[in-house]
DSSP file (Angstrom, degrees, kcal/mol; ACC not computed):
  #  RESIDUE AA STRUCTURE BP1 BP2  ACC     N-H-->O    O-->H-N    N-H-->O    O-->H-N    TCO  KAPPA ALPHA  PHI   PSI    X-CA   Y-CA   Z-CA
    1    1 A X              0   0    0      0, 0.0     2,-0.6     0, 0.0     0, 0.0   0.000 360.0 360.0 360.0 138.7  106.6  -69.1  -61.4
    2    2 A X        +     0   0    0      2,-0.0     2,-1.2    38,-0.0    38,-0.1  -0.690 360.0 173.0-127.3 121.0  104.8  -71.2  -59.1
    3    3 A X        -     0   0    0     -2,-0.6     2,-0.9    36,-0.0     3,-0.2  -0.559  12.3-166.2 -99.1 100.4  101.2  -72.7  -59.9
    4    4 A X        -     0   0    0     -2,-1.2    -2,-0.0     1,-0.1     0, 0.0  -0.781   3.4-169.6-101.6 140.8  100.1  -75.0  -57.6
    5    5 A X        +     0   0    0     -2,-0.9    -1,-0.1    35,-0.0    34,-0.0   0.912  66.0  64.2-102.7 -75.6   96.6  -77.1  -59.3
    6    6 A X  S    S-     0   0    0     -3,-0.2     2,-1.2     1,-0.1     0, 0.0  -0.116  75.1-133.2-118.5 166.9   95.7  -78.6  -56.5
    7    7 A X        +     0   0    0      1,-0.2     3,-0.3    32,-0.1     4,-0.3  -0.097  47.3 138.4-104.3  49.9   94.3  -78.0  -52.5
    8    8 A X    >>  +     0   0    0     -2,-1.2     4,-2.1     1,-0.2     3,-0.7   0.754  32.7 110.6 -55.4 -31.9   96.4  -80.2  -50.4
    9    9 A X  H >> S+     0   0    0      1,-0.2     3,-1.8     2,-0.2     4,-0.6   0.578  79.9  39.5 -25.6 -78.5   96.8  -77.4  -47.4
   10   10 A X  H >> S+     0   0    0      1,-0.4     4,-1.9    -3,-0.3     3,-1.0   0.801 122.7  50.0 -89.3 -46.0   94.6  -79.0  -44.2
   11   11 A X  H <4 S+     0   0    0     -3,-0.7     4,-0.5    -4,-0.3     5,-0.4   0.750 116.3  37.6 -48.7 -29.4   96.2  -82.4  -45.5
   12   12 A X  H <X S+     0   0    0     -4,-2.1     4,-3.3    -3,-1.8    -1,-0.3   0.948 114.4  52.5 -75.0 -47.3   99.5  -81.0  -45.5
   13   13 A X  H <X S+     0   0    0     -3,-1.0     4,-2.6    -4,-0.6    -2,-0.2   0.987 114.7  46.7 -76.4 -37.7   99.0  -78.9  -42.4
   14   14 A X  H  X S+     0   0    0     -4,-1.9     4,-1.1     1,-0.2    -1,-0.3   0.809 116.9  41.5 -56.7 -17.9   97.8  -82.5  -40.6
   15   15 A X  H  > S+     0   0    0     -4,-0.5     4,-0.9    -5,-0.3    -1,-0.2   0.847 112.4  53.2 -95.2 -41.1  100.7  -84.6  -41.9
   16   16 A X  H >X S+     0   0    0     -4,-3.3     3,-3.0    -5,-0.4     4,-2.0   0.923  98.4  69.6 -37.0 -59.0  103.5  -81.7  -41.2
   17   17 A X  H >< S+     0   0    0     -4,-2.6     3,-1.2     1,-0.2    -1,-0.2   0.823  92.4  56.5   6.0 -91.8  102.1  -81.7  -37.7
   18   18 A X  H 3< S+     0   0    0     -4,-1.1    -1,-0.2     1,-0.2    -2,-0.2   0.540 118.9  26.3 -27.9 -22.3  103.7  -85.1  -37.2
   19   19 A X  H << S+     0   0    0     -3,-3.0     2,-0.3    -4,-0.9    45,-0.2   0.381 125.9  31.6-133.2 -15.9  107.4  -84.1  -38.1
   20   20 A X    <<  -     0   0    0     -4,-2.0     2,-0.4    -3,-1.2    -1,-0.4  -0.762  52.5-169.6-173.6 122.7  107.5  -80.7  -37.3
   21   21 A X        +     0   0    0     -2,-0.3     2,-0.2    -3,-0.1    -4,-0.1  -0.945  38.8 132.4-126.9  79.0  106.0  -78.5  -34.8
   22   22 A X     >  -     0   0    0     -2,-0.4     4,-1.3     1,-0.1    -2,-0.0  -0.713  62.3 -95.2-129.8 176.6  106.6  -74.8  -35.6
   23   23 A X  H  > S+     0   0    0     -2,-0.2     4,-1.1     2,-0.1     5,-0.1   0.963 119.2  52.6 -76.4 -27.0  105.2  -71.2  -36.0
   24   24 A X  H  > S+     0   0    0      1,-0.2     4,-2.1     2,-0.2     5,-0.4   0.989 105.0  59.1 -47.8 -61.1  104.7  -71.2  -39.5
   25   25 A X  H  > S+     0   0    0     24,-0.3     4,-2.2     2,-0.2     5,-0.2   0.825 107.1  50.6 -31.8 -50.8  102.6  -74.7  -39.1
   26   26 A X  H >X S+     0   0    0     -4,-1.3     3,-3.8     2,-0.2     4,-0.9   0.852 108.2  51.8 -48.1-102.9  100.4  -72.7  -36.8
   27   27 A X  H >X S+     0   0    0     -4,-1.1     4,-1.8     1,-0.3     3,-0.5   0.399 113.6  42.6   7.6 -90.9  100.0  -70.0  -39.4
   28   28 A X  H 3X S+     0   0    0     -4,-2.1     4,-1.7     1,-0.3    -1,-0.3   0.600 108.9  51.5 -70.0 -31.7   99.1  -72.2  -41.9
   29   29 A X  H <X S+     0   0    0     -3,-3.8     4,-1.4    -4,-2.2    -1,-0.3   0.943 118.1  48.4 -88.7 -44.3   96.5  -74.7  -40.1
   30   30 A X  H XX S+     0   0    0     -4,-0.9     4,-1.2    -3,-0.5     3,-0.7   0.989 108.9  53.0 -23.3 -76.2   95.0  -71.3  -39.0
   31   31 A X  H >< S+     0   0    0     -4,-1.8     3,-0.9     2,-0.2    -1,-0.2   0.930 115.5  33.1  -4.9 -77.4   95.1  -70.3  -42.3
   32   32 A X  H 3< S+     0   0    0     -4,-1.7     3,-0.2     1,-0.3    -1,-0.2   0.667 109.7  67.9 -89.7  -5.7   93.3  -73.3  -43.9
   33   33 A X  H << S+     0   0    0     -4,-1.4    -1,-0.3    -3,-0.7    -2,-0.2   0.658 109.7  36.6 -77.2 -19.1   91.0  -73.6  -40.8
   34   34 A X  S << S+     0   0    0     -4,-1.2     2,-0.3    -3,-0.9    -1,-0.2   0.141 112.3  72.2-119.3  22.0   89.4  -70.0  -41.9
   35   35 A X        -     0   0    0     -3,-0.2     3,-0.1     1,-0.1     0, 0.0  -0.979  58.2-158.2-135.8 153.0   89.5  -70.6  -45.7
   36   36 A X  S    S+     0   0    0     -2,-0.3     2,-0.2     1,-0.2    -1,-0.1   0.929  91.9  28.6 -69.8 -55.5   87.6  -72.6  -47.9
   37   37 A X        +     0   0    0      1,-0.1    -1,-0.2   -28,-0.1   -30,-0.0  -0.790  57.4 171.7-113.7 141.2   90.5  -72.6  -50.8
   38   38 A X    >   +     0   0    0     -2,-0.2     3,-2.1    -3,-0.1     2,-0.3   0.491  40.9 114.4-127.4 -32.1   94.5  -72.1  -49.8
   39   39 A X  T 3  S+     0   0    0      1,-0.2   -32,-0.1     2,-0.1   -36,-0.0  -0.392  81.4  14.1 -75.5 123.8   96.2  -72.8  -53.2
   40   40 A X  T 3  S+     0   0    0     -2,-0.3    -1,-0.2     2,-0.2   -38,-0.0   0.424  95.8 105.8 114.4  18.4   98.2  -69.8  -54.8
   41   41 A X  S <  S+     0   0    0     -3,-2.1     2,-0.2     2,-0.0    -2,-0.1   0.303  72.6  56.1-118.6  26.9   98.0  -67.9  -51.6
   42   42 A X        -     0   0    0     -4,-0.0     2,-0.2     3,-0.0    -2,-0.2  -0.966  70.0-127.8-141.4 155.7  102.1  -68.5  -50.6
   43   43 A X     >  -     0   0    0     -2,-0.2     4,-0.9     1,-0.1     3,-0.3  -0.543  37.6-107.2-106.6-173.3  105.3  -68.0  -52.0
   44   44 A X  T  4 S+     0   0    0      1,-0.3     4,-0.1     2,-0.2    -1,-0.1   0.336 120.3  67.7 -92.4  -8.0  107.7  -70.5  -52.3
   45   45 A X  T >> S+     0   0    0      2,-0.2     3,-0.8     3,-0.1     4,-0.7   0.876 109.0  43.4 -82.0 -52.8  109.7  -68.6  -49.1
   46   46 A X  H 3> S+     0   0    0     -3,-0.3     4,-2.5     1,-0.3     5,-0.4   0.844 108.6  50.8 -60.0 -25.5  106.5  -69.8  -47.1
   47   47 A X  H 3X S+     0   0    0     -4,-0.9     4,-2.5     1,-0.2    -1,-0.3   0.846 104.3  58.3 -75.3 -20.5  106.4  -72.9  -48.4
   48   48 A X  H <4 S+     0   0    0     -3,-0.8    -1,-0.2     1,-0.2    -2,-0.2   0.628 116.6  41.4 -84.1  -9.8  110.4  -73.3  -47.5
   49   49 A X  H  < S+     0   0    0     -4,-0.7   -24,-0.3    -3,-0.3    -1,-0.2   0.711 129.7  20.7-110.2 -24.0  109.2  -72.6  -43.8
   50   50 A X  H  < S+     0   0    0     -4,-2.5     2,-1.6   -26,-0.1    -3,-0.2   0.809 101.5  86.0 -99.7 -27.4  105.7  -74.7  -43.4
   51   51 A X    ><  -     0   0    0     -4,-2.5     3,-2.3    -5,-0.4     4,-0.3  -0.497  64.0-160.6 -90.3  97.8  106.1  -77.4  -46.3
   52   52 A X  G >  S+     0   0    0     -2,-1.6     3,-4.2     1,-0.2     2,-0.6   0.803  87.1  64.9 -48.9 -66.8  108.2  -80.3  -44.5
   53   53 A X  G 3  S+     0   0    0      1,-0.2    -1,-0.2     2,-0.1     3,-0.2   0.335  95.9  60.5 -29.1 -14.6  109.3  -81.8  -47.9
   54   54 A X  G <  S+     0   0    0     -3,-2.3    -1,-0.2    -2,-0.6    -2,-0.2   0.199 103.6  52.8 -89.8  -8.9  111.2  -78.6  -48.5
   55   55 A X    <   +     0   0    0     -3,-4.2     3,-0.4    -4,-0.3     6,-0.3  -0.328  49.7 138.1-153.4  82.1  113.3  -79.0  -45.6
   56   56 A X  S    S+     0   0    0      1,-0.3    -1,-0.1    -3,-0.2    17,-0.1   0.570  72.6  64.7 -88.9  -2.6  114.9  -82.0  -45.4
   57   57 A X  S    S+     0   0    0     -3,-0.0    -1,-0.3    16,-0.0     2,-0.1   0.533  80.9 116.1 -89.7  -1.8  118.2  -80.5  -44.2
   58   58 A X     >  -     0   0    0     -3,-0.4     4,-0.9    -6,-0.1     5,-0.1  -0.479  64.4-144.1 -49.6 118.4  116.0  -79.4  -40.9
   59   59 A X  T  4 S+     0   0    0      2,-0.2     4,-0.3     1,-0.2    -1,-0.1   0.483  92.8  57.9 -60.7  -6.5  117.4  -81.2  -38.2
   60   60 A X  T  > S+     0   0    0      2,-0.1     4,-1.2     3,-0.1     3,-0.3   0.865 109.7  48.0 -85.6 -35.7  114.2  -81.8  -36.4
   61   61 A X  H  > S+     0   0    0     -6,-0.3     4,-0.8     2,-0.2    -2,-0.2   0.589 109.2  46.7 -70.5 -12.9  112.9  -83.5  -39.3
   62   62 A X  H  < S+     0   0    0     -4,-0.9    -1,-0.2     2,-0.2    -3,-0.1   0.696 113.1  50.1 -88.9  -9.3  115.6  -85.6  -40.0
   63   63 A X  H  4 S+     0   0    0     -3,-0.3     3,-0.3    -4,-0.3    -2,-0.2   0.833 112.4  55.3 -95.5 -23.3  115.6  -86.4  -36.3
   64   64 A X  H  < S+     0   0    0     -4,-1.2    -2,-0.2   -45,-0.2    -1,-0.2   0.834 118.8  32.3 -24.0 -54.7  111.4  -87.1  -37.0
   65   65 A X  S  < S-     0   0    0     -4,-0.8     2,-1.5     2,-0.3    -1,-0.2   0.131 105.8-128.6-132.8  12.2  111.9  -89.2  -39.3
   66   66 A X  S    S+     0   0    0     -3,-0.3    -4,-0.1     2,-0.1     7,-0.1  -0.085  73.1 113.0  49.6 -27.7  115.5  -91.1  -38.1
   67   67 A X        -     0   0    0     -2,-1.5    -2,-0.3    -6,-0.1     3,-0.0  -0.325  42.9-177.9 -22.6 135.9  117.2  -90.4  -41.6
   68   68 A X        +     0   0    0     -3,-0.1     2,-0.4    -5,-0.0    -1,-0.1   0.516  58.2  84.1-105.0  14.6  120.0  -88.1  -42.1
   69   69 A X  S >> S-     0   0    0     -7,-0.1     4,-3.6     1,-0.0     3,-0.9  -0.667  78.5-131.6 -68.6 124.0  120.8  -88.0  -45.9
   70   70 A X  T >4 S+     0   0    0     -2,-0.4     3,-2.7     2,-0.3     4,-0.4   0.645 111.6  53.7 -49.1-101.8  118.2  -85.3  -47.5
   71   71 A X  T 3> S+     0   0    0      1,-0.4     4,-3.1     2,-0.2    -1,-0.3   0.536 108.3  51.7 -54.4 -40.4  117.4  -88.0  -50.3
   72   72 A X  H <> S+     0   0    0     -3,-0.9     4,-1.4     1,-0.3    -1,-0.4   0.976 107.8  53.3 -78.2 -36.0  116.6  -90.4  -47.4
   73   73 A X  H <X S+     0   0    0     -4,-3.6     4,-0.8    -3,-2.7    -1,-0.3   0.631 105.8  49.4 -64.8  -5.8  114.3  -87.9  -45.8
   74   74 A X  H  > S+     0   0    0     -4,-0.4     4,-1.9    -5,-0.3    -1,-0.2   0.833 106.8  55.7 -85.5 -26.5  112.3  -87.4  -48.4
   75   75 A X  H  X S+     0   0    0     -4,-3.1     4,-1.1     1,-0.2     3,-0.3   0.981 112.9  38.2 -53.8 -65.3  111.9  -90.9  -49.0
   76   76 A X  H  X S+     0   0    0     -4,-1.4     4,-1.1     2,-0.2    -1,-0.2   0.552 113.4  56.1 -80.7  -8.3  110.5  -91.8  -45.4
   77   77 A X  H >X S+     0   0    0     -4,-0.8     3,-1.7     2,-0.2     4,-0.9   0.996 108.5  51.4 -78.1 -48.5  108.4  -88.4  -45.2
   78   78 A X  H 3X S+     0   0    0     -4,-1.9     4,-2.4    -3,-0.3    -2,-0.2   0.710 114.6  41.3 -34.3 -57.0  106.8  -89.7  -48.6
   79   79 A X  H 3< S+     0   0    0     -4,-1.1    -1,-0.3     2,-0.3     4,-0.3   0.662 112.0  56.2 -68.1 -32.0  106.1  -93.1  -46.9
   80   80 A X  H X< S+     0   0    0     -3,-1.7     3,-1.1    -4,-1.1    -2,-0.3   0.921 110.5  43.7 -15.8 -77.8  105.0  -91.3  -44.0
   81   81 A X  H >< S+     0   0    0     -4,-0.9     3,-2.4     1,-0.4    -2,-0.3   0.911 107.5  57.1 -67.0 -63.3  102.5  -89.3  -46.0
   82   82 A X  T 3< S+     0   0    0     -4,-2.4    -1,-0.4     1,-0.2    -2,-0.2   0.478 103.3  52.1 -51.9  -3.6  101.3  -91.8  -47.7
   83   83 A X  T <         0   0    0     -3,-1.1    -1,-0.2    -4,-0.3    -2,-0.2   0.432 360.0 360.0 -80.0 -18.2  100.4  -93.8  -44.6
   84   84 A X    <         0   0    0     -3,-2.4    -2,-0.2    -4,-0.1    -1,-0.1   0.499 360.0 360.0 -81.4 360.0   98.6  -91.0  -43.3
């Protein structure tokens, strides 16, 4: 089961943006542009298509983010995100 606690979406959709340009992203900054509240309203198959931190074997994102070991792309989108 998956609970997520907290409302990250329009932060998420703004940082994903940066690294990966897709249709789900659209979908989802749609999404959180017409809702107040986002959390508990995707499964973990959506999240594997919008949530850049879930696809670090993407080749646009590893090419985003110049890393191509998965451990090293999570690192620099984390540093990323946090810069954002």
């Amino acid at each position: 089961m998956f609970q997520p606690g907290h409302e990250y979406t329009k932060g998420n959709v703004k940082f994903g943006k940066t690294v990966l340009q897709n249709d789900s992203i659209k979908k989802l900054e749609e999404f959180a542009n017409s809702n107040k509240e986002t959390q508990g309203k995707f499964t973990i198959g959506d999240e594997k298509n919008h949530n850049v931190f879930m696809r670090v074997t993407d080749p646009n994102i590893q090419k985003a983010v110049g890393k191509n070991d998965p451990i090293d792309v999570m690192g620099k989108l984390r540093e990323l995100k946090n810069a954002s």
